[in-house]
N, C-alpha and C positions, 0 to 999 in steps of 0.2 A: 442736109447733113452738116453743112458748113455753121450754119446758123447755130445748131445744141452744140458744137463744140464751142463757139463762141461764147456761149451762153453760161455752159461750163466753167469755161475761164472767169469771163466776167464775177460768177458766183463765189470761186473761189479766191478771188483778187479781194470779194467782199469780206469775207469770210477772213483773209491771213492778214490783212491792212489792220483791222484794227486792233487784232492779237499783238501784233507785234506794236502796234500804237501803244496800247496800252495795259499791257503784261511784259513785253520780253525787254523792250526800251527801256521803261522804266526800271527794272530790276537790272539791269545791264544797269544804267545810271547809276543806282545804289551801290551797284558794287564797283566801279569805278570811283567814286566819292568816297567809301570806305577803305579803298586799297590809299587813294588820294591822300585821305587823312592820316593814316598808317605813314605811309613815305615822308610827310610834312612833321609829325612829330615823332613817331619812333620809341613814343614812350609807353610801356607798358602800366595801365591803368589800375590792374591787382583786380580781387575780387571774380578770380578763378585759379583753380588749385590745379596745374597738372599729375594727373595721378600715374600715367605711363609715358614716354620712361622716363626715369629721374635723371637729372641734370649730372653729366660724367659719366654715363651708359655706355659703355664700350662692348659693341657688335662684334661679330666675327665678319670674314672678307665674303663668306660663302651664303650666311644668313638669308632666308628669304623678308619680304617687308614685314616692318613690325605696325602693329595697330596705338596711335598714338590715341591716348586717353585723357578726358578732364573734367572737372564735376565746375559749373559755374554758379555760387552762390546766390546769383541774381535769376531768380528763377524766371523770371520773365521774356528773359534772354532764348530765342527760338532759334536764333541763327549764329554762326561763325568762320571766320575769316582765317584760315592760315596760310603762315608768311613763312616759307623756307630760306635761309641762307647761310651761306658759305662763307667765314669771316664777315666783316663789319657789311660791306655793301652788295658782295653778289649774289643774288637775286637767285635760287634755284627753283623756286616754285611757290604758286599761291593759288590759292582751291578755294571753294565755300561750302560749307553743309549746314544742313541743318540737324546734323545725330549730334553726340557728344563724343565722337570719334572720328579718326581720319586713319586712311591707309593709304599712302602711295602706290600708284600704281608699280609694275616691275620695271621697267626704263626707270622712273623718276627715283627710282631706289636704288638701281646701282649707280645714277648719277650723283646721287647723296652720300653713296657708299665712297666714292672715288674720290672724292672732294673731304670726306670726313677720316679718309687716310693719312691728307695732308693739315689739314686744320679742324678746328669744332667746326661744327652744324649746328647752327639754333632754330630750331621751329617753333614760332611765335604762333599762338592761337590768340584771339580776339573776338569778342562778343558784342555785337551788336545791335541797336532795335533804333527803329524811326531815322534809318542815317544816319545814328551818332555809335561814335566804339563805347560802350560802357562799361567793359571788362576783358579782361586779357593776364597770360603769363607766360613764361616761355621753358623750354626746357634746351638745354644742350648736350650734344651725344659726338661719338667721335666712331671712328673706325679702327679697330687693332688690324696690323698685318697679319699676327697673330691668328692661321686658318685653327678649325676644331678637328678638321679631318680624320672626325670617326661617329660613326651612329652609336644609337639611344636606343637600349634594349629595355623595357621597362612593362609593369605589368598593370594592367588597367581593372579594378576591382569594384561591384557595387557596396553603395553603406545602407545602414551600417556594417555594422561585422560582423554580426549576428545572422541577417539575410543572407552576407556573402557563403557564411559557412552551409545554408541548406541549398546554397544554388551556386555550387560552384563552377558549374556548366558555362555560367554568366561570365567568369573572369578569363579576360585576353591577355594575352602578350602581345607589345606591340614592337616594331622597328621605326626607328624614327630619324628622318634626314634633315638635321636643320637648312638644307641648301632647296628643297624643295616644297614646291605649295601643293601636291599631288598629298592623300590623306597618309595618315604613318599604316606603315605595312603590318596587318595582322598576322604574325606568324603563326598564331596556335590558341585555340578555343575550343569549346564545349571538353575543357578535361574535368573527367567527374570524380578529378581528387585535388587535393590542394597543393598547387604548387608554389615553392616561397622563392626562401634567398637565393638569387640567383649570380654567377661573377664569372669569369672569364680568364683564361690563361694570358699574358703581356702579349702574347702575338695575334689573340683575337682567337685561335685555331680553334677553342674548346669551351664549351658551354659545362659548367657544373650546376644543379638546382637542387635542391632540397624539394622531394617529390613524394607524399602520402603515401606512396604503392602498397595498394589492397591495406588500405589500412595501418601499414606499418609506418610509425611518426617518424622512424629514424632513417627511412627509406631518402638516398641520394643519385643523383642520376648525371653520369660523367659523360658526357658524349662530343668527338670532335664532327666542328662544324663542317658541313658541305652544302651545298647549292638548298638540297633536302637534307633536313637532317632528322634523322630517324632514331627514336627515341624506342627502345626494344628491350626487353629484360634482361638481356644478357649487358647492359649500360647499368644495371642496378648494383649500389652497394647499399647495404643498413649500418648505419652504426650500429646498432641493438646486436651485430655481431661481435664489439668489443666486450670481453667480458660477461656473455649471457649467462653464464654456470651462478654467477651471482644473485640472479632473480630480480636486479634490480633493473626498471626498466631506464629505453635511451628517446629521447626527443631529437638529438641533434640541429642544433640549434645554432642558426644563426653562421652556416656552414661557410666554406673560401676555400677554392682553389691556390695551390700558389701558385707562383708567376710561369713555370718552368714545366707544372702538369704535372709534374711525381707524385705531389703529395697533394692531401687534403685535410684542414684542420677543424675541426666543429665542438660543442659543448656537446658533452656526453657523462653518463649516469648524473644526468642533471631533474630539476624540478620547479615547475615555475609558479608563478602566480596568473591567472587570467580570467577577467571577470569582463563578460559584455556589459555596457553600457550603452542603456537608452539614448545615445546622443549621439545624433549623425556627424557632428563634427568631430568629435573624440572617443570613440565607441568600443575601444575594448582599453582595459590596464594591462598589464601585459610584460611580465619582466620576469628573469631567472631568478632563484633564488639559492641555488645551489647546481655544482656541476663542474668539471676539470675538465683541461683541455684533451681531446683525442685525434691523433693523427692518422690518416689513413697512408699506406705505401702503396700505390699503384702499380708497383714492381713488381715486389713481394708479394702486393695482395694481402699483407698484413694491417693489422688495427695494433696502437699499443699508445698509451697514456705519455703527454711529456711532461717529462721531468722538469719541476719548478713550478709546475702551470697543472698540478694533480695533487693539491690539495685538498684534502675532503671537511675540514673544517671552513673552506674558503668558497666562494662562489666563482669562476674563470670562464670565463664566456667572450661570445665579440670577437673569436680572433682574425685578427689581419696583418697579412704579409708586407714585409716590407719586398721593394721591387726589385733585389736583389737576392730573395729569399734568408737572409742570415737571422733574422730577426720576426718574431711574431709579436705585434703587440695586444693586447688585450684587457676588458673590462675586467676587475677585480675586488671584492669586498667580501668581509665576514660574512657565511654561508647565517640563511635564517634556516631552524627547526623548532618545528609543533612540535610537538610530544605526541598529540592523536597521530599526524600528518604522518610521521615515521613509522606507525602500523600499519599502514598503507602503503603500495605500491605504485599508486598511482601516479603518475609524471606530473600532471596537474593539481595544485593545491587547491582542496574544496571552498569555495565563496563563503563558507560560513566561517572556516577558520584566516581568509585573509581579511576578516572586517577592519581591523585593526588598522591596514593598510588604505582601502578602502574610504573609511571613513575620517584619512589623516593623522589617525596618532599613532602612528609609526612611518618611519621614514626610513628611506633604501636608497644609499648612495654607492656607487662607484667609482674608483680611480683608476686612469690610465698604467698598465705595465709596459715593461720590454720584454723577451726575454731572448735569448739567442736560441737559434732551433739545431745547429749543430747537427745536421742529417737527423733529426728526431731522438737526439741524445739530451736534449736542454740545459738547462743552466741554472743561473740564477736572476728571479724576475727582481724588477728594480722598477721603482714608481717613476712615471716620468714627468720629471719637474713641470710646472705650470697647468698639470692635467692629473692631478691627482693632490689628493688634502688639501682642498679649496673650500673645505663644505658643500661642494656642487654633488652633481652626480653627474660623472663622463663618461661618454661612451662613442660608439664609431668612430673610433681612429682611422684613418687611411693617411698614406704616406702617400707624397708626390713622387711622379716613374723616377725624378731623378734622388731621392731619397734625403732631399734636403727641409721638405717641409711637414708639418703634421695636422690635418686638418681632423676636427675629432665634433662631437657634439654633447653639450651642455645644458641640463637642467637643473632643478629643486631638486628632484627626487626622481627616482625610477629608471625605465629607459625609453620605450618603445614609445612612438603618438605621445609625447609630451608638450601640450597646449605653451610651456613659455622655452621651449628647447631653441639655440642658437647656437652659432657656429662658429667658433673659436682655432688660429692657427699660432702655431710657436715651431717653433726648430725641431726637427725630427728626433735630436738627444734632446731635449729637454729645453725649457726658458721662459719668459713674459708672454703671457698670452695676451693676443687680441684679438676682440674681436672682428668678425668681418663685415664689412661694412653694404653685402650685398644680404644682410640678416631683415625678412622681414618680421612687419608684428604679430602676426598667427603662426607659429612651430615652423624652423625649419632644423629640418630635419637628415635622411639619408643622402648621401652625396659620395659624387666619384669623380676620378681624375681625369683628363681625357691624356690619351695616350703619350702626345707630347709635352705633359704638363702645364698646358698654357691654360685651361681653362678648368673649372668647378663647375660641377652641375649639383643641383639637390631639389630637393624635394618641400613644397608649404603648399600653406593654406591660404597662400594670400588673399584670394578673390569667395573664398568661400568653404563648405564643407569639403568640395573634393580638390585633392590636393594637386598640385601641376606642378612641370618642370622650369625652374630657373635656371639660368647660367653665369656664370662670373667670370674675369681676368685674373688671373693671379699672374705677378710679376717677380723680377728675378728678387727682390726684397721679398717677396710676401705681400705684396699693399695687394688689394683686389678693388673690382670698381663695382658700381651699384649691380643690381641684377637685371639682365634682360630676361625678359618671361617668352618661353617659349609654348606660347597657347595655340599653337595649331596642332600641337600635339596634344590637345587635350579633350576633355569628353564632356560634356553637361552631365550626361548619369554616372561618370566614373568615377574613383579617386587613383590618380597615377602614384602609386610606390616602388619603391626599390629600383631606381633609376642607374641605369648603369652604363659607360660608355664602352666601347668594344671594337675594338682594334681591328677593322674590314677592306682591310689594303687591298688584301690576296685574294677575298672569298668573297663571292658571288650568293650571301645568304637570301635566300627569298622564303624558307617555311621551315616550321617545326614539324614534323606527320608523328603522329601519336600512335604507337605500333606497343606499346603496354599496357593499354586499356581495354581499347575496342578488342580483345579479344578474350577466350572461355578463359584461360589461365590466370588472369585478373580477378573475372571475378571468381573464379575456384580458389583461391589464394584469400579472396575479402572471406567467402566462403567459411573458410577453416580459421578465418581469424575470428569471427565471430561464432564459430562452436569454442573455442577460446576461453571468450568472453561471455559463454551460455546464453548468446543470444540466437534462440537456435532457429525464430521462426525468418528471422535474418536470414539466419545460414543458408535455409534453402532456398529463400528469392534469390540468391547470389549462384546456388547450385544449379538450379533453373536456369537462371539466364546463360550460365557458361554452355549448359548442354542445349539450348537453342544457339549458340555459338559455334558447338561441335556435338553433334548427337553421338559423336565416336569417343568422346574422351572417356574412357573407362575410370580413371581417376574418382571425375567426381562424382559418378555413379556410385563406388566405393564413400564416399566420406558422405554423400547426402543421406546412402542406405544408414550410415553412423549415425547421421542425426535424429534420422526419423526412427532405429530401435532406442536412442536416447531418450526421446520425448514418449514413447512407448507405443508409437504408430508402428506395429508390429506387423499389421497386412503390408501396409506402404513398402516397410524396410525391403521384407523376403521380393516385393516387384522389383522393388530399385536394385536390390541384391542380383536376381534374376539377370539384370540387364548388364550389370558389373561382369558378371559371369561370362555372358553370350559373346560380350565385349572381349574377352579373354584375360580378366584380371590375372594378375598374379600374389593377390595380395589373401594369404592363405583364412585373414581375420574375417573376410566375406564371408565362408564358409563356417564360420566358430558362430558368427552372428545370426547369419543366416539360420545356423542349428538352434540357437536359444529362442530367434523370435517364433518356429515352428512350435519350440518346445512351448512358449509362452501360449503359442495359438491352440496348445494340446494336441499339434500334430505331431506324437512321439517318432512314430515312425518318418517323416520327413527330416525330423529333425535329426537321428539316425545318418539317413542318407549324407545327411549333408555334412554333419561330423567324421561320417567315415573318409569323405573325401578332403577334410581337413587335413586328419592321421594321415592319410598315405600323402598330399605335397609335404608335414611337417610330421610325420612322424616322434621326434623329440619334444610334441606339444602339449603337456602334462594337463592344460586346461580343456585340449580336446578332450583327451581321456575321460577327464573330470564329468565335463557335459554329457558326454554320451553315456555314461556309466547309469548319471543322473534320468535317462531320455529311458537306458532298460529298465531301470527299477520301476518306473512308471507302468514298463506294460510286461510288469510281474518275471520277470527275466531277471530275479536276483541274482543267480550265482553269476550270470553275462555282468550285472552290474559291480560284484565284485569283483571280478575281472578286472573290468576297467579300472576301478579305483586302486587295486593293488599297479597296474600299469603307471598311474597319472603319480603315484606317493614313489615309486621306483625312480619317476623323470624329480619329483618333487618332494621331499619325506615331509615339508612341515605345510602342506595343503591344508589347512582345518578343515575346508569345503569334502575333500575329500576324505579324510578321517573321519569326519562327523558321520557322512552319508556310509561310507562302510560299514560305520557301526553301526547305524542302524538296522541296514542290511543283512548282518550277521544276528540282530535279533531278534527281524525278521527269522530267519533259520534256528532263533534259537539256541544259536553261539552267543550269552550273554555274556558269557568270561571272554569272549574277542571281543562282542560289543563294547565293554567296559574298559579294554584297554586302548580301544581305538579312544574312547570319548574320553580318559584320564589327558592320552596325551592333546587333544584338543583343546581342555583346560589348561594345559600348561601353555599353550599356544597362544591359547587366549582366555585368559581368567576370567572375562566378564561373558564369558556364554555360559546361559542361566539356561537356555535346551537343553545343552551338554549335561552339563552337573543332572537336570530334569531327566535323562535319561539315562545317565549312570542310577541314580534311583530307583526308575522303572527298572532294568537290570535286576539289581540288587533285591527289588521285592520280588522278583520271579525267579531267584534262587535263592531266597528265606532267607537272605540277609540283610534284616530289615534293620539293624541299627547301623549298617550301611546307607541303607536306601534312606534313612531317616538324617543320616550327617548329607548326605549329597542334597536333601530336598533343601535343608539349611540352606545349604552354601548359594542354593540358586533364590532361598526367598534373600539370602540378603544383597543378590543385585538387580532384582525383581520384586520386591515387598507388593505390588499389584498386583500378581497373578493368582486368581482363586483356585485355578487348577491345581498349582502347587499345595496348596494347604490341603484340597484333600485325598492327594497320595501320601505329604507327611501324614496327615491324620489316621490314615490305613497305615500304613509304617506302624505310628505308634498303636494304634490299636493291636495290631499283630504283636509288638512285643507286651503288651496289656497295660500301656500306658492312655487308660481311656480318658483320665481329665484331660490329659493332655491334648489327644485325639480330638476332647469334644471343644476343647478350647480354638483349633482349627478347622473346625469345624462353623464358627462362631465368627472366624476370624473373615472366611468365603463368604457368608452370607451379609456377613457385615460391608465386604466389597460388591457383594450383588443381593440384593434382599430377598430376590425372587428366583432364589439358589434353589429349586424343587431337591437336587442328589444331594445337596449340604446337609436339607432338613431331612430328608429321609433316611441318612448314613447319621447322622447324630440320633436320631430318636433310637434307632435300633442300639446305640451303645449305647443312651439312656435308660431303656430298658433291661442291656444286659446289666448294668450296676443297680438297678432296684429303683429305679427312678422313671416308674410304669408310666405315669401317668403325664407325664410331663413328655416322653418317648414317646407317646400315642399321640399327642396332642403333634406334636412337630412330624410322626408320619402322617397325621390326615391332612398340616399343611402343605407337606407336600402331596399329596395327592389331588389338593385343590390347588396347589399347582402347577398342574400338570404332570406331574411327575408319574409314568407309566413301568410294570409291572410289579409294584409291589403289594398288591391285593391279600395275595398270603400271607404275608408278615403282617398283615393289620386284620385279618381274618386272625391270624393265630394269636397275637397279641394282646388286639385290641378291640374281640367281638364282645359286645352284650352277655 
């Protein structure tokens, strides 16, 4: 036994001697010669670019370690040497890799942090191959005392935006701790509606979002935060409540809490431009074009426009609170209109009429306002210097908490995802802009204050298509320092927007729970917005799903039964109906519906039943009347049916439906003189019913007053000139007063509309015949009798025999 352990040994003594002979020595060697010559000369060789972080990077105290980054020109270059230190000679660390990146571990990070409070930190990278440095460059960074001391509320989205809109399931909310390496906290995912702009009351307490709900654009969702924070319909307001009697529709756009919770201010009866784009870096255009500002009172519970900021020739959008609330500032420019655009109601302007824009030959700029808010009384807006009539186009204002600074953003044209957008600050009244100096070179964009004012976060595209969070210093001047990128918060499939800092001293937030969705009332709600919008085969997947939701909800039992007598699924309706019923509807139109789809299916007498039970919960229901009166005549129960329609003209005098069918009814009975006066006043109700006048006619010729029956056949050919019917009762008319050219002329007229008119040619030959005009009479009744034309054998027997 002694001997294999020995043996053992001996094997592995073979075995690790000359590893270390000749792999770990030698590389130890290497890199002691390289650190060697590093110490010896000190001078940095060039011919590598650090690309993170830029020289003057100023951290937070709290920050977890950042990933230092660098591209070496010499591509041959496989290895690298970094050199950390603390002013000129103390030595904090030195590492080797072979990535093109380095990361302090957590110890060496706050020891860098602690040392970069009191002086720079330079970390020198160096590249080297065969033992010699052939390339190197160094970056320097500092530490601000200055903590952030608040999270990163922000929403993570696939591209482009095209995709995002059919999968919006995809799009997260995140929390995010710059002080920790632990992943950012999802607060809230799979919501299958679009949730946007999102901001926060000064104390952090309140969450506001712009939230789809069932469809509606103008839908906002106010809710104070707690540990869970439950997001439930009763948190729902719509702007589309300001002013609906209008018909014009609301987006609400680009929505803000103010600082204090009262109020809410967003772009409302507005319209915009939005055209997807094939391009996963820039993929939608995307900009108001029209729209005044609306305030909501959280008190009140009132909506009402402010004054200064509710112009309708003007476009007013963007608004943001200063942190005092006295002031809203906001994007502002001459309102664009189409001419087509304005016969439409749509909130969105159609792709074909923004080509214009699209294609560059037109341009949409904006300047920065003020305006005082005055408890939602306003004022008067005023441009504010440095940020408006620049030729740019300005937009996102936000004011620093302590309301001395204005940080806004800056392009060519337009607003939203603008590929050269940068970020520019001047004095909160107005002055010299500049820009800031933590701007990169692909769009930056959205940005917010952090609570204490010490810090700028926003939004680019620096590394690529999806966009991540930076951060900045701002100082008691205004100067800001480069940006540190805060990429642990980021996603390889995401693009991070609408970045927001949020005030979480007090509150213990860990989740959003989605309590508006996942239930039947959501989608009964998408439901009825989409019978709306006549898109009915929508309607009922939405109706469906709520009642696999709640097979109780009577509701939407009621409005699916709607959809489907809509669409003319008449069996479907009376089941759905049915179950409305069992359910113990109270909504008495069930039964009205219920009655017609019976009547439609020819079940008079159901559909009876079921009218009756209309009449007695609404008795005062003039249309009940109407239908059932309609349901007896059917099953020869005239005088019951005039019953009813004298009832339904009693609850209704100017019913045409029901004056029409009275009178018919009455001539039915042979009451032509009621017929005729029911059907006069129909006419008068409605001039273009050509039945009506058709049957005052009929009337008139069955009480020999045929130059009657002959003006009324007029009146209906002249808003019907196609019905051959009509020509030949006029033609009987005038035959009757012995006006036979006449007669034969419409006679001439039917056959002319149908050529295989058998009763045209058979009622013309006979008044050919009676005016001597035999032979030409004979010939048009044996047309018709070839045909088809059945019993007129006699008259061509007596006519027209051999």
């Amino acid at each position: 036994m002694k001997n294999r352990k020995l043996l053992f040994i001996l094997s592995l003594i073979i075995i690790v001697i000359p590893f270390f002979l000749f792999i770990i020595i030698p590389q130890l060697d290497t890199k002691k010669r390289i650190a060697a010559q590093w110490n010896r000369s000190g001078k940095i060789p060039g011919g590598l670019e650090m690309t993170y972080p830029q020289t003057g990077a100023l951290f937070p105290p709290e920050i977890v370690a950042p990933t230092v980054t660098w591209q070496d020109k010499n591509t041959g270059i496989k290895n690298w040497y970094i050199h950390v230190t603390s002013g000129s000679d103390n030595e904090l660390a030195s590492a080797f890799t072979e990535q093109q990146s380095w990361k302090p571990g957590p110890t060496l990070w706050e020891t860098i942090k602690q040392h970069g409070l009191k002086q720079p930190v330079i970390v020198n990278v160096l590249g080297f191959d065969k033992g010699k440095i052939q390339s190197g460059s160094s970056t320097i960074i500092r530490t601000s005392p200055d903590s952030v001391n608040a999270a990163i509320f922000y929403r993570a989205i696939p591209l482009p935006f095209s995709y995002a809109l059919t999968h919006l399931e995809e799009i997260r909310w995140h929390l995010g701790d710059i002080s920790s390496t632990e992943p950012p906290q999802t607060m809230l995912e799979n919501l299958p509606l679009c949730g946007n702009c999102h901001t926060f009351t000064r104390d952090g307490g309140t969450l506001a979002m712009d939230a789809d709900y069932a469809n509606d654009k103008g839908s906002y969702v106010i809710s104070e935060i707690t540990k869970e924070t439950v997001l439930t319909i009763d948190k729902i307001i719509t702007w589309s409540d300001y002013k609906p009697e209008d018909g014009r529709k609301t987006f609400g756009l680009l929505s803000q809490i103010s600082p204090d919770g009262r109020y809410a201010a967003s772009t409302v009866k507005d319209r915009s431009i939005f055209v997807p784009i094939d391009n996963i870096y820039y993929s939608q255009l995307f900009f108001p074009i029209k729209g005044i500002i609306g305030i909501y009172d959280r008190e009140t519970e009132k909506f009402s426009a402010l004054p200064g900021a509710d112009d309708p020739v003007l476009v007013q959008s963007n608004p943001s609170w200063s942190p005092d609330g006295e002031y809203i500032y906001f994007a502002r420019t001459k309102a664009y209109y189409h001419t087509e655009a304005e016969k439409s109601k749509d909130i969105v302007l159609p792709t074909a009429m923004a080509k214009e824009f699209i294609d560059g030959e037109k341009e949409f700029k904006y300047d920065i306002y003020r305006i005082p808010f005055n408890g939602g009384r306003g004022g008067k807006p005023e441009p504010v210097l440095g940020a408006s009539k620049n030729g740019k186009s300005n937009f996102f204002p936000r004011i620093s908490p302590d309301g001395k600074w204005l940080v806004y953003t800056q392009a060519d044209n337009f607003m939203l995802l603008q590929p050269d957008s940068r970020l520019y600050i001047i004095p909160a009244d107005g002055g010299a802009p500049r820009e800031l100096n933590c701007n990169t070179s692909k769009m930056n964009s959205w940005h917010s204050w952090s609570p204490n004012g010490k810090w700028l976060l926003f939004a680019s595209k620096l590394r690529g298509p999806y966009a991540e969070i930076l951060l900045t210093h701002i100082d008691e001047d205004g100067n800001d320092s480069p940006p540190v990128l805060l990429d642990y918060l980021s996603y390889k499939d995401r693009s991070i927007n609408i970045p927001e800092f949020v005030n979480l001293k007090a509150q213990n937030w860990q989740k959003i729970v989605d309590r508006f969705t996942n239930q039947s009332f959501y989608y009964f709600t998408i439901g009825r917005n989409r019978m709306g919008e006549k898109k009915y085969a929508e309607a009922i997947t939405n109706f469906d799903k709520a009642i696999g939701m709640d097979p109780t909800y009577a509701e939407v039992y009621v409005f699916k039964g709607h959809t489907e007598f809509i669409t003319e699924q008449y069996r479907k309706a009376v089941q759905t109906y049915n179950k409305a019923i069992e359910l113990k509807t109270t909504d008495p139109d069930v039964y009205i519906n219920k009655g017609t789809a019976l009547y439609k299916l020819k079940d008079y007498k159901g559909a009876i039943e079921a009218y009756n039970i209309a009449i007695k919960k609404q008795p005062d229901n003039a249309y009940a009347y109407y239908t059932r009166g309609s349901s007896k005549a059917k099953l020869d129960d005239i005088k019951g049916a005039i019953s009813d329609f004298d009832k339904a003209l009693g609850l209704d005098p100017n019913s045409d439906k029901a004056l029409y069918e009275r009178g018919l009814c009455k001539a039915l009975l042979k009451d032509y003189e009621g017929a005729v006066m029911d059907l006069l006043q129909v006419t008068r109700i409605d001039p273009k019913n050509y039945l009506a006048f058709a049957k005052i006619g009929d009337c008139c010729y069955e009480l020999k007053k045929y130059k009657g029956a002959t003006e009324a056949y007029d009146r209906a050919l002249k808003i019907n000139p196609n019905e051959k019917m009509l020509y030949m009762y006029r033609a009987a008319s005038k035959s009757a007063l012995q006006d036979h050219y006449g007669a034969m002329n419409d006679y001439d007229r039917a056959i002319t509309l149908d050529t295989g008119y058998a009763a045209a040619y058979f009622n013309k030959g006979l008044v050919e015949i009676k005016i001597g005009q035999k032979e030409q009479g004979c010939a048009d009744l044996l047309r018709a009798k070839k045909l088809g034309y059945k019993g007129g054998e006699r008259e061509i027997q007596k006519y027209c025999s051999q």
